[in-house]
matplotlib code that plots the C-alpha trace (Angstrom):
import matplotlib.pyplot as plt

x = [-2.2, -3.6, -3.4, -5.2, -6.6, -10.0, -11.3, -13.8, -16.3, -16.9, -19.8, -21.8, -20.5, -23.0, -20.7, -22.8, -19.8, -20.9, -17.5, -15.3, -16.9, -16.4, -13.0, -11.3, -7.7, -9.1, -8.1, -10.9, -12.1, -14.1, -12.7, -12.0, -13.9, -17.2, -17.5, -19.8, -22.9, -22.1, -21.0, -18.1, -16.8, -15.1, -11.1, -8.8, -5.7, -3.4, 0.2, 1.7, -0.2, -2.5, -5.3, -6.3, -9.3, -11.4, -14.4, -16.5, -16.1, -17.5, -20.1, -22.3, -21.8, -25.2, -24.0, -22.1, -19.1, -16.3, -14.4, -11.6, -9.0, -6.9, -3.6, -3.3, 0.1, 0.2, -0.2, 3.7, 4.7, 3.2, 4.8, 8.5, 7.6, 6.8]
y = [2.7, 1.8, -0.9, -2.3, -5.4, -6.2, -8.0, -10.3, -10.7, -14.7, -13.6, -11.9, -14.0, -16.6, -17.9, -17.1, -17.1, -13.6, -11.9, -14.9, -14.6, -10.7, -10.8, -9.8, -11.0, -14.3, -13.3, -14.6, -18.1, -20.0, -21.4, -25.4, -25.1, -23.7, -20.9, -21.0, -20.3, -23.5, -21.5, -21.6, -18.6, -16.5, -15.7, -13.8, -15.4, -12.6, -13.9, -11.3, -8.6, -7.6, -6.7, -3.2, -2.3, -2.2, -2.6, -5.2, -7.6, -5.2, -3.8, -7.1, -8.5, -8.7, -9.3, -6.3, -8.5, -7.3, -4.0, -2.3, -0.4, 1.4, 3.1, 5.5, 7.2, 10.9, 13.0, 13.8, 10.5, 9.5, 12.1, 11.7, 7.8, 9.4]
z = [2.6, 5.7, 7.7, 9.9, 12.5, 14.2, 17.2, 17.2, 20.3, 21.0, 23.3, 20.3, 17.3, 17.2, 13.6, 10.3, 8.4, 6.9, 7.6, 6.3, 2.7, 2.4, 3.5, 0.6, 1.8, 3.1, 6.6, 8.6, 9.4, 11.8, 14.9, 15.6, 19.2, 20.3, 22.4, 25.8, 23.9, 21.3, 18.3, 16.3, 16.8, 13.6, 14.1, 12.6, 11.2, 10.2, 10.9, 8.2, 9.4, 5.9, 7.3, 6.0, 8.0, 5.1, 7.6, 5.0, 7.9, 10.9, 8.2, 7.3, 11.2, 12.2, 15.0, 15.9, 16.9, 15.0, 16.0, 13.1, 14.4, 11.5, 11.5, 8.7, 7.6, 7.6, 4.7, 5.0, 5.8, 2.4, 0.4, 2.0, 0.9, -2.7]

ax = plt.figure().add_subplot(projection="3d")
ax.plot(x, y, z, "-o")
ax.set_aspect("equal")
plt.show()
């Protein structure tokens, strides 16, 4: 199982909401305040870290706002968990 975060660029995310609806842990909403262009920027609210890095969220960003970054266990850390 991986797991996984992302960062979200204010300065590109202009706040179409695409990523919130594919999330598929619910993990990312929009912001209460407006970033310097006006938008409402998306966030990610993650306080029990779930966040897998599936990469729906970076994939439909028309954006291009949204980086993954994924830690995956070793083969032989996953078989010693076995």
């Amino acid at each position: 199982m991986a797991r996984g975060t992302i960062t979200i660029d204010e300065k590109r995310c202009k706040g179409c909401e695409l990523c919130t609806s594919v999330c598929p842990k619910n993990l990312i909403q929009m912001a209460t305040y407006f970033s310097a262009r006006g938008y409402r920027p998306a966030i990610l609210v993650d306080p029990h870290a779930q966040c897998t890095g599936c990469m729906l969220c970076s994939t439909i960003c028309p954006d291009v706002a949204i980086t993954v970054y994924r830690e995956m266990k070793s083969r032989k850390a996953q078989l010693v968990a076995a």
